[in-house]
C-alpha positions as CSV (number, residue, x, y, z in Angstrom):
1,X,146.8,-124.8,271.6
2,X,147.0,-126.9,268.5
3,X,148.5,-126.1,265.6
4,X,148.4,-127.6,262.0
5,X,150.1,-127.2,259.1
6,X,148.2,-126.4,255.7
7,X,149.0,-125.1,252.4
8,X,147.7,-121.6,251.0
9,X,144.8,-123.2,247.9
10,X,145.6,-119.8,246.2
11,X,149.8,-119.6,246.2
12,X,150.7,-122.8,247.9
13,X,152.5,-121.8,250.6
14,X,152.7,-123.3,253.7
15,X,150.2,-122.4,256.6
16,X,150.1,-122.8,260.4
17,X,146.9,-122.6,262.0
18,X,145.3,-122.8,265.3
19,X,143.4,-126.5,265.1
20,X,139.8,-125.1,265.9
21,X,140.3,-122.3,263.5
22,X,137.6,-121.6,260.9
23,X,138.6,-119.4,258.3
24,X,143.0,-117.3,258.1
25,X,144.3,-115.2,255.9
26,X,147.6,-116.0,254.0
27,X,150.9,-114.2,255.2
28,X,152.1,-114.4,251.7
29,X,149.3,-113.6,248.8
30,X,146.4,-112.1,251.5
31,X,144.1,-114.4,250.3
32,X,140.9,-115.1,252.6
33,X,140.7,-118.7,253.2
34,X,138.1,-121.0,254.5
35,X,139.8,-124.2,257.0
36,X,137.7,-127.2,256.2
37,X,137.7,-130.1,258.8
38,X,136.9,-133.3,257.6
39,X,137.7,-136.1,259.8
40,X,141.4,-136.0,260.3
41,X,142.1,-134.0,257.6
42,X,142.3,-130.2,256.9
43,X,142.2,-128.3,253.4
44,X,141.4,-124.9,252.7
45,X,139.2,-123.4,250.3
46,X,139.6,-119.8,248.8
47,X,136.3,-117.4,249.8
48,X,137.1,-115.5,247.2
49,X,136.2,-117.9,244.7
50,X,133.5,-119.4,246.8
51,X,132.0,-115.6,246.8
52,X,132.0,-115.9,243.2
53,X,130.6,-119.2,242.4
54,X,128.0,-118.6,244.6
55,X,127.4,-114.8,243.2
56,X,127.0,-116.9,239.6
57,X,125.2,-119.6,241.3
58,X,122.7,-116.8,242.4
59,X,122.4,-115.4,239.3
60,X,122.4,-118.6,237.2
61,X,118.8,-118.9,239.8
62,X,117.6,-115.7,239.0
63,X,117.5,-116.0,234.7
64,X,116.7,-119.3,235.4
65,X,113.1,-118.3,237.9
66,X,112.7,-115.3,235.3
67,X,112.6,-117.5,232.6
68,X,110.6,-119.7,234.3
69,X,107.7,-116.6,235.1
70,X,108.2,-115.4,231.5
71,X,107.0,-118.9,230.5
72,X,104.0,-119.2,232.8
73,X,103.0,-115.8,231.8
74,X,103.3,-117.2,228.2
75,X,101.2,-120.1,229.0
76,X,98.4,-118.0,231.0
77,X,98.1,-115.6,227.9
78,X,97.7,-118.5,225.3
79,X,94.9,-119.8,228.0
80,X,93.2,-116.3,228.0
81,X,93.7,-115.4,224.8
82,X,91.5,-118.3,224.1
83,X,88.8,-116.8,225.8
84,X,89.0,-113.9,223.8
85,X,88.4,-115.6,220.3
86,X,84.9,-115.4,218.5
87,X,83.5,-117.7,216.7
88,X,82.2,-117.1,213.0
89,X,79.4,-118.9,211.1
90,X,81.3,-121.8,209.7
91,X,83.0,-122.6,213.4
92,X,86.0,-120.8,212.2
93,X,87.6,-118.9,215.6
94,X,89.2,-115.8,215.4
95,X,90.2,-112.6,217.6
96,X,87.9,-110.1,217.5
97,X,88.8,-106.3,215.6
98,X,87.1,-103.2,215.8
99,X,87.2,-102.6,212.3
100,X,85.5,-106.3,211.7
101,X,82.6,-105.2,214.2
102,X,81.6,-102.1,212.7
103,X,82.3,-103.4,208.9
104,X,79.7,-106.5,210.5
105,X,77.6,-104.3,212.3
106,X,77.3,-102.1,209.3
107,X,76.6,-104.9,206.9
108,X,73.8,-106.3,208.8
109,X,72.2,-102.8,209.2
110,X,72.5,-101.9,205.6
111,X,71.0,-105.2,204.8
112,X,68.4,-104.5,207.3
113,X,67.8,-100.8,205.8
114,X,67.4,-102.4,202.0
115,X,64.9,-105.3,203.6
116,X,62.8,-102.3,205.0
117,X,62.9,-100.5,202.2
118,X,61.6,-103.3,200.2
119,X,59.4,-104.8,202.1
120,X,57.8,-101.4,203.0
121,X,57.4,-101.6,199.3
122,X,56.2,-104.7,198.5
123,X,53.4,-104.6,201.3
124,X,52.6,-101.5,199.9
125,X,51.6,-102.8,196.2
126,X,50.2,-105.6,197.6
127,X,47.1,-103.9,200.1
128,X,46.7,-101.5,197.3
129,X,46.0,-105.0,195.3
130,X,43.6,-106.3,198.5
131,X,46.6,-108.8,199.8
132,X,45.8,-109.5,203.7
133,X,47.0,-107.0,206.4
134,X,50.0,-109.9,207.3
135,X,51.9,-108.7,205.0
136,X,52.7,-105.3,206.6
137,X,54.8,-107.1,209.2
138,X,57.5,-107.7,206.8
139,X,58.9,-104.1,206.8
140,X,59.4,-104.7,210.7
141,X,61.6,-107.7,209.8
142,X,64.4,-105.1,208.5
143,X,64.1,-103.0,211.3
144,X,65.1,-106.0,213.3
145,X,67.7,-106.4,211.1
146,X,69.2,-103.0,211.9
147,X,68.5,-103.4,215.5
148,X,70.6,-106.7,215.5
149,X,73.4,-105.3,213.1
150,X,73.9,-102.3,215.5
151,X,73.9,-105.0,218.7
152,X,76.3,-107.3,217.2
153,X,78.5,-104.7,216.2
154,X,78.5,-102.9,219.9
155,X,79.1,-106.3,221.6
156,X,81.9,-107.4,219.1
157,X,83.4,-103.9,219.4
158,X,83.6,-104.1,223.3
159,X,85.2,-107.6,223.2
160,X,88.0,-106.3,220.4
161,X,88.4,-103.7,222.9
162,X,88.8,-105.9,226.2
163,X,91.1,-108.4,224.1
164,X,93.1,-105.5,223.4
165,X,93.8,-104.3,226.9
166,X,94.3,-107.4,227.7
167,X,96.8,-107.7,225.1
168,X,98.9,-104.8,226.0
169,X,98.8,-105.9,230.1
170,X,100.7,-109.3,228.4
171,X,103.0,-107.6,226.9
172,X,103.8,-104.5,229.3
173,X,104.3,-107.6,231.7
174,X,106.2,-109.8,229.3
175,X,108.8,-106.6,228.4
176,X,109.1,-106.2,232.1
177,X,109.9,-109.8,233.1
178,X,112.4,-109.6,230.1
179,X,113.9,-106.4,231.1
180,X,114.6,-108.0,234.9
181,X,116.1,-111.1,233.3
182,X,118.7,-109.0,230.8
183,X,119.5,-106.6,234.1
184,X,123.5,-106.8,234.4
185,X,124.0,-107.7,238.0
């Protein structure tokens, strides 16, 4: 059998292997050591530190794919949190609140409510004055009014509260991705 002569990478001292040997262990510091052949030449490599580098090299992947999902989950919210925005009269976008859709809804129906009062009013005086029948429509205007208000307000109110599911889903999701990527090993 063959035998060479290397040197220990960790202490330095002097090895003798079999040639066809793969990996030895030094007499003198214990250290596990991998035999590297490269065309005539031997070296050894401690596995020791190659377990390390690669243990960092591992993690260094993992915080590096983590970060990478924290920012595509990032990304993907912006995208639907588009979605979620309304639009108000003068194109202005904003998210949609609760509190803004019954404070709209309630404006609208109180505006609606004063119109019907008015109008019920107004047509009033005027057929006890002879004025055409036409003008007892009117009144119906407000309850249309009120009818809309209340609409508005339900269908805002709904999308405040899907944005808001949506919005907590993110972030359980976000804190969890960050939670993984802080994780001592």
């Amino acid at each position: 059998m063959k035998v060479i002569s290397l040197n220990c990478n960790h202490c330095g001292a002097p090895l003798d292997v079999p040639a066809k040997a793969r990996f030895a262990t030094c007499g003198f510091c214990e250290a596990k050591l991998a035999i590297e052949h490269v065309g005539n030449s031997y070296s050894t490599t401690v596995l020791d530190e190659l377990k390390e580098t690669t243990a960092q090299i591992a993690k260094d992947v993992a915080e590096i794919k983590s970060s990478s999902e924290i920012k595509e989950l990032d990304s993907r919210w912006q995208q639907e949190r588009l979605s979620h925005m309304v639009t108000g009269k003068h194109g202005h976008q904003s998210l949609p609140t609760k509190t803004g859709a019954v404070a709209g809804g309630v404006m609208v129906a109180v505006f609606g409510l004063f119109w019907t009062i008015m109008a019920t009013g107004i047509s009033g005086a005027g057929s006890r004055m002879g004025a055409p029948g036409v003008f007892r429509i009117f009144p119906l205007f407000g309850v249309l009014f009120i009818a809309f208000g209340v609409f508005m307000a339900f269908r805002i109110y709904s999308r405040a509260d899907t944005y808001e599911r949506a919005n907590q889903q993110y972030l359980s999701k976000r804190r969890q991705l960050a939670r993984e990527q802080s994780r001592p090993d």
